[in-house]
C-alpha positions in Angstrom: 55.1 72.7 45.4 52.8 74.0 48.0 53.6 70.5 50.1 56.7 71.4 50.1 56.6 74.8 51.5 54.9 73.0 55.0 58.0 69.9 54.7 60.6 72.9 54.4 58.7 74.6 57.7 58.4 71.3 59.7 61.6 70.2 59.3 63.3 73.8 59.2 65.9 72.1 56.2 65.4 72.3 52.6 68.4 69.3 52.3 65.7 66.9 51.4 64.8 68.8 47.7 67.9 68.5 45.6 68.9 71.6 44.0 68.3 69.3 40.9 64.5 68.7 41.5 63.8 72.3 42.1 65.5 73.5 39.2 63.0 71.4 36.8 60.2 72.7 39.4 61.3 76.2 38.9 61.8 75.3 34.9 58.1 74.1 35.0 57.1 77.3 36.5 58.0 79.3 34.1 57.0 77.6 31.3 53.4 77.7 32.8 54.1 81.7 32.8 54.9 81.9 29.3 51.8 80.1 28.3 49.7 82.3 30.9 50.9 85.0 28.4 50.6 83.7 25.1 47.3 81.3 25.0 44.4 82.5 25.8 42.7 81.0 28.5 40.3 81.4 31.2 41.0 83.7 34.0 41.1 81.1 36.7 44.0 79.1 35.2 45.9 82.3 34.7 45.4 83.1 38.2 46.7 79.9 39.7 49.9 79.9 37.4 50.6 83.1 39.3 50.1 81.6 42.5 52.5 78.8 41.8 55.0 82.0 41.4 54.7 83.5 44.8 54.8 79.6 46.1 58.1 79.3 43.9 59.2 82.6 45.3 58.2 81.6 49.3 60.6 78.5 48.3 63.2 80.9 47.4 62.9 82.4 50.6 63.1 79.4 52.7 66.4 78.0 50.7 68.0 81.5 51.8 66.1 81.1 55.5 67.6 77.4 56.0 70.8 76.5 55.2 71.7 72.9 54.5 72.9 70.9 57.2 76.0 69.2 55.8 76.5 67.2 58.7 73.2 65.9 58.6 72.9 61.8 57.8 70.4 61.6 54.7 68.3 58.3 54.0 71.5 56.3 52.8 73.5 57.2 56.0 75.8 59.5 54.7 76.7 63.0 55.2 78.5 65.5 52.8 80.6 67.0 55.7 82.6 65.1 58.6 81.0 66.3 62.0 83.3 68.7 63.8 84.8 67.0 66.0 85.6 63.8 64.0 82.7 61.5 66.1 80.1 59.9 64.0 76.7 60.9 65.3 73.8 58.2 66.4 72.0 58.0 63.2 75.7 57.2 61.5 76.4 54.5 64.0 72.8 53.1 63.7 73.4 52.8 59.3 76.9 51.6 59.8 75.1 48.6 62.7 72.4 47.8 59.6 75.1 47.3 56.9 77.6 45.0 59.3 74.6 42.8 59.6 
């Protein structure tokens, strides 16, 4: 996940992770918690399941930090929200030019 943290920075959007997807990453994090506590195993390993945490909760940060963009076209040239003022923006225009062709 700790790709994800530098996407979410770049681009200043988490819109591009689906709640979905980071529900089964924070699912898998957890699960790697429980078994840090019950098996016995080397140090190390215990250590970097507790770093995936403070990743996990530097994620939970940036979701509160950036807020979708609902107006924002995704990779299939649509957009949850109409923009404000009833226009479609460039990147619209530019899918809706592709699919007349």
């Amino acid at each position: 996940m700790l790709p994800q943290l530098f996407v979410n920075y770049k681009l200043k959007s988490v819109a591009h992770l689906p709640w979905r997807a980071f529900m089964y990453k924070a699912f898998n994090t957890f699960i790697d918690d429980m078994f840090a506590f019950i098996i016995t195993m080397p140090t190390a390993h215990r250590v970097a399941c507790f770093r995936d945490d403070v990743v996990f909760l530097i994620y939970l940060y940036q979701r509160y930090l950036y807020p979708v963009d609902r107006t924002r076209v995704n990779e299939y040239g649509e957009a949850f929200d109409e923009v404000p003022n009833g226009k479609p923006t460039d990147a619209q225009k530019s899918v809706e030019s592709k699919k007349n062709e």
